[in-house]
C-alpha positions as CSV (number, residue, x, y, z in Angstrom):
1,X,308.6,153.7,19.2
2,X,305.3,151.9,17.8
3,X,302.3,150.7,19.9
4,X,302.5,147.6,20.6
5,X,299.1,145.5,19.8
6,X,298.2,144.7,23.1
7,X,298.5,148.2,24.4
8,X,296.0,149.7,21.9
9,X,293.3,151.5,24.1
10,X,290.1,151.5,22.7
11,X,287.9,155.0,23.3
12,X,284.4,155.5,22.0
13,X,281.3,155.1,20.4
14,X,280.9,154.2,16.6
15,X,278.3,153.9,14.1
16,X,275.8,150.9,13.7
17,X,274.7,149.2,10.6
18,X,271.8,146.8,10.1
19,X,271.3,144.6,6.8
20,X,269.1,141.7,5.5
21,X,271.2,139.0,6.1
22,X,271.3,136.3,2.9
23,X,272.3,133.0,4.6
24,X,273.0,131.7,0.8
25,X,275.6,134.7,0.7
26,X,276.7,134.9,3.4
27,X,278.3,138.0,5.1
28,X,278.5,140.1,2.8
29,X,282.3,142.7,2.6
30,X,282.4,145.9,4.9
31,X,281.8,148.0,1.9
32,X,278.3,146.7,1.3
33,X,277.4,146.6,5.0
34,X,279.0,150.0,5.8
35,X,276.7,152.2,3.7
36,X,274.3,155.5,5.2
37,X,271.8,153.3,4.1
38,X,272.5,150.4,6.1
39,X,273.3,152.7,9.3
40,X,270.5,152.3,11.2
41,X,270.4,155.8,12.9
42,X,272.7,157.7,15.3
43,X,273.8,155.7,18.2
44,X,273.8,157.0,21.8
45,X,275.4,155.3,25.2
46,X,277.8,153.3,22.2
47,X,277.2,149.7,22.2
48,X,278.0,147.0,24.2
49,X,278.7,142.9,23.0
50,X,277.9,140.2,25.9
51,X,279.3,136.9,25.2
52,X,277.9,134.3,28.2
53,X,278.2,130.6,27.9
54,X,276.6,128.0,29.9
55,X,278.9,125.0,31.5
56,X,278.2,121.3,32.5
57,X,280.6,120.3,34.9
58,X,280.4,116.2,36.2
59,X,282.0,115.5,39.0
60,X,282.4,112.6,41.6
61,X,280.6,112.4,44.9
62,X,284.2,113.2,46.8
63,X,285.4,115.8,44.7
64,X,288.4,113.8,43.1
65,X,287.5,113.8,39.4
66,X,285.5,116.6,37.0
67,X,285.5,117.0,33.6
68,X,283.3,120.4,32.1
69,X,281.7,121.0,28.7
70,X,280.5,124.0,27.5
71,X,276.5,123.5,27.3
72,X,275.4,126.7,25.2
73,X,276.5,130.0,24.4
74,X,274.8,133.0,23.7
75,X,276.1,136.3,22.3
76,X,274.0,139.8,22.3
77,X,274.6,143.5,20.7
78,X,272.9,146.3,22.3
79,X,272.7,149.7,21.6
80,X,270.8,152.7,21.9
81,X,269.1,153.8,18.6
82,X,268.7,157.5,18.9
83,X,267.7,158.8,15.6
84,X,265.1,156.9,14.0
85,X,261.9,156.6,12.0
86,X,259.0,153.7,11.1
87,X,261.2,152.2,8.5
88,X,263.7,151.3,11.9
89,X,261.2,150.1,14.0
90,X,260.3,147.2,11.4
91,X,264.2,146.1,11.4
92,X,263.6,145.9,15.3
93,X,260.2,144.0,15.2
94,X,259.9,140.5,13.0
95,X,256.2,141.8,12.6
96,X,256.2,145.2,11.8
97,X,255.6,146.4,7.6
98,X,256.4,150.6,7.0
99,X,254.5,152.1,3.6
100,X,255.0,155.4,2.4
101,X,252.3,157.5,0.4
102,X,251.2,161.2,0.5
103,X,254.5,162.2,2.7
104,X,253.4,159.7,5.5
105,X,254.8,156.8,6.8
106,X,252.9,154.3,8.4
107,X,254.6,151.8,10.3
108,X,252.2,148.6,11.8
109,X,253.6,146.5,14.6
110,X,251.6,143.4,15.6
111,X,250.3,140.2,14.9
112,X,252.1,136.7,15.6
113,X,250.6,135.5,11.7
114,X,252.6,138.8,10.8
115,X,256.0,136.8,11.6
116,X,258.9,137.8,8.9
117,X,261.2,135.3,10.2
118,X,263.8,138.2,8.8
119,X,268.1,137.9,10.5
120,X,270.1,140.8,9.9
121,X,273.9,141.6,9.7
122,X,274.2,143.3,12.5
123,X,277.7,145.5,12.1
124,X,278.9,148.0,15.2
125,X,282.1,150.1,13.8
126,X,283.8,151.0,15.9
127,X,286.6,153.8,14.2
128,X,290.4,154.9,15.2
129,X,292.4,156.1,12.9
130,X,295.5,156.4,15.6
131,X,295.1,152.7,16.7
132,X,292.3,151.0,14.0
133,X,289.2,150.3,13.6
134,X,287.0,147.6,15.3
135,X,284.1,145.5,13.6
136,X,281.6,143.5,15.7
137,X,279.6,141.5,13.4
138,X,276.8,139.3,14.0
139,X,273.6,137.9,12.5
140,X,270.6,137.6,14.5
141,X,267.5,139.9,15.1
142,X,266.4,142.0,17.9
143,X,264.9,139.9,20.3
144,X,264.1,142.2,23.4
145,X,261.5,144.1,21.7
146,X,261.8,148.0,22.2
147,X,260.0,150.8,24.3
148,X,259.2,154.3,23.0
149,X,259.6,156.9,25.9
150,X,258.8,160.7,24.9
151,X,260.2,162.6,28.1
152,X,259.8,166.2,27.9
153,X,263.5,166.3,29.1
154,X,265.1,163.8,26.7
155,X,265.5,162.3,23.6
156,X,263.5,159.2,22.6
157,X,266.3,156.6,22.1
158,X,265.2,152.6,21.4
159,X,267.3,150.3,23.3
160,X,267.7,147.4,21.0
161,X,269.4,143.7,22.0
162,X,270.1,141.7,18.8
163,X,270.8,138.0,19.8
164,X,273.1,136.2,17.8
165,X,272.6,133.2,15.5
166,X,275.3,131.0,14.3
167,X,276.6,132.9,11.0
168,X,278.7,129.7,9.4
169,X,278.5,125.5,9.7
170,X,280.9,126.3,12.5
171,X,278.6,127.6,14.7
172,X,280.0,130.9,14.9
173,X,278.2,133.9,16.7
174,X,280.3,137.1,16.7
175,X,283.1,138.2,14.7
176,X,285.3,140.6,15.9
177,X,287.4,142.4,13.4
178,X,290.8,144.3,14.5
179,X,293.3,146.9,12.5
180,X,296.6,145.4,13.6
181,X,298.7,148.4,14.5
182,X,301.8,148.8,12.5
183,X,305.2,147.9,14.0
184,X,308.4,149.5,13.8
């Protein structure tokens, strides 16, 4: 008997993949955002997608009429960044630059006049080849900034928060692509 679609279980991390975003092109297919050199490094503690809108409600002095409107939303991708170099860091800062020369890197962070203004595709993959893969996309740009911690103990993992912006001339924050499981 065939899974149905609403009994699909979801286990797992994924990979995630960070890309100049081209509002002229939009967002660009899966195969040109899912590339090793769009992954942004290897993920630990998975990734996690928090959609949180914000409600008006009007209502009468005794209770008998309300009407609610949805005021804002706001939609963030986090994710722990575990492998990772200069060249990361300046996806994760919007006024960081990275050079190479003489087998260094030298990343610079800083500087308010530095501002790129830079968004990103922002793609989590997540990937089941029992019950299909999953796609949280977003554009937007890691607004939470980032702390290095070099334990003696542990590995140095950035925890990033990307905050959406609308992708389309709907407004749209977060697209969530699902494999429909085949039916019998």
């Amino acid at each position: 008997m065939a899974k149905r679609d609403k009994d699909v279980i979801t286990l797992g991390s994924g990979k995630l993949y960070v890309m100049l975003y081209d509002a002229e092109d939009g967002i660009p297919e899966d195969t040109s955002i899912e590339t090793e050199e769009n992954r942004i490094g290897w993920i630990k503690g998975g990734a996690t997608l928090t959609y949180t809108p914000e409600f008006y409600t009007a209502e009468d002095d005794l209770g008998k009429v309300k009407k609610r409107t949805i005021q804002t939303e706001e939609v963030t991708l986090t994710s722990g960044i575990m492998t990772w170099n200069g060249s990361t860091l300046t996806k994760l800062s919007s006024t960081g630059t990275s050079s190479e020369s003489n087998g260094k890197r030298t990343t610079k962070i800083g500087g308010v006049g530095n501002y790129n203004g830079k968004s990103y595709v922002i793609r989590f993959l997540h990937e089941d080849a029992v019950d299909g893969d999953v796609r949280v996309t977003i554009v937007g740009q890691n607004t939470s900034g980032f702390s290095l911690a070099y334990a003696k103990d542990a590995e140095t993992v950035i925890d990033a928060e990307f905050s959406a912006l609308p992708c389309d001339t709907n407004g749209t924050l977060v697209i969530i692509d699902e494999e429909i499981p085949a039916t019998a």
